[in-house]
VOPATOR-379197 format. One line per field, with one value per residue (C-alpha): residue in three letters; x, y, z. Coordinates in pm, whole numbers, plus 50000, padded with zeros to 5 digits. Example, Ala and Ser with C-alpha at 12.3 -4.5 7.8 and 13.67 -1.06 7.14 Angstrom:
2
residuo [Ala/Ser]
X [51230/51367]
Y [49550/49894]
Z [50780/50714]
//
This chain:
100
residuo [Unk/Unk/Unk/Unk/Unk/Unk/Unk/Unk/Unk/Unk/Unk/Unk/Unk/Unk/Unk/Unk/Unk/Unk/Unk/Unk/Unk/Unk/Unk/Unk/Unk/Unk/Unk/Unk/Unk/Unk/Unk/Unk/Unk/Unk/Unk/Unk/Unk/Unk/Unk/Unk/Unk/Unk/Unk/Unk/Unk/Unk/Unk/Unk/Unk/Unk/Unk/Unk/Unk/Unk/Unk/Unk/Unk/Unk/Unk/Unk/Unk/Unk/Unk/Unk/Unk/Unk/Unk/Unk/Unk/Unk/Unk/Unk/Unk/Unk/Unk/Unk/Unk/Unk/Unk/Unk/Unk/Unk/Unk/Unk/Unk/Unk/Unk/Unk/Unk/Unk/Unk/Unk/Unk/Unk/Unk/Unk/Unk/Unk/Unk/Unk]
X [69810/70005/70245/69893/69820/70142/70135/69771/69910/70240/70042/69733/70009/70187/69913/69834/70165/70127/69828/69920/70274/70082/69804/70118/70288/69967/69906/70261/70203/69887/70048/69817/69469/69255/69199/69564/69480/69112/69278/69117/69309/69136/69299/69181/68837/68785/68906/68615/68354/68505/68564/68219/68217/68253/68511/68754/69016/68771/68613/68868/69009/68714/68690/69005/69003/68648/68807/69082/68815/68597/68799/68524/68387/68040/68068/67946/67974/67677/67446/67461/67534/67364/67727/67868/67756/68052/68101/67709/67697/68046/67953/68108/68097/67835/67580/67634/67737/68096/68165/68077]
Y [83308/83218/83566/83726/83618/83660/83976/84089/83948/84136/84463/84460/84367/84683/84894/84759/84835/85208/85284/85198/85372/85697/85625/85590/85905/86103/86020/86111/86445/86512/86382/86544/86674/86743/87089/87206/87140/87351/87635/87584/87624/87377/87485/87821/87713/87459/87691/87920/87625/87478/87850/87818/87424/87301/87045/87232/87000/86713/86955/87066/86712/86602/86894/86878/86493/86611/86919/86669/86425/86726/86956/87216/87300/87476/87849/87918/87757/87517/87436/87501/87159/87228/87417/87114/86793/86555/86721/86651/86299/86188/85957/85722/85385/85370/85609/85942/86288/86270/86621/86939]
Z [16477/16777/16711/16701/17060/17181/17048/17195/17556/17521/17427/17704/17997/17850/17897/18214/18353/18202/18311/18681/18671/18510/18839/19091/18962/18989/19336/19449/19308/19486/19811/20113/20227/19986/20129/20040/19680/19715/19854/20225/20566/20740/21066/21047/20958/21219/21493/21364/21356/21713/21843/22078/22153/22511/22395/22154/22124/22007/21797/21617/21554/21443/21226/21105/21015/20805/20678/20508/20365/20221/20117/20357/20622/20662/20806/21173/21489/21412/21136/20759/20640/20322/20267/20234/20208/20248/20572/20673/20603/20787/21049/21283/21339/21571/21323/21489/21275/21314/21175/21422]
//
């Protein structure tokens, strides 16, 4: 009985240990935005969406930073959140729509 235990203990710490080395090696492989692995420039795209704003440099930054989280950003200068979602419903820490 006590080899059983042993034995169960031995084999779910095992598995354990597997299971987070096979997580770890996975997530060095998919090392960066999101974006690169969906096929999006976000550069290019936020310079589009920012292209009209009175602030470009915040714009794209913020863009860019939503672009990486999302893996999209909507077309247009404005509008057509319905595109994409994720990028809608970014906000910042005081409520407001972080994403232009």
């Amino acid at each position: 009985m006590a080899i059983s235990k042993s034995f169960l203990t031995a084999a779910f710490m095992l598995s354990f240990l597997l299971f987070h080395f096979a997580e770890a090696h996975e997530s060095i492989q998919n090392i960066g935005p999101k974006s690169s692995l969906l096929g999006i420039d976000c550069g290019a795209a936020c310079v589009a969406r920012c292209r009209l704003s009175s602030r470009p440099n915040l714009c794209k930054r913020a863009c860019g930073t939503c672009c990486d989280r999302c893996g999209c950003v909507p077309p247009g200068t404005s509008g057509n959140q319905q595109v994409c979602p994720c990028y809608f419903n970014q906000t910042t820490h005081g409520g407001k729509r972080k994403c232009p």
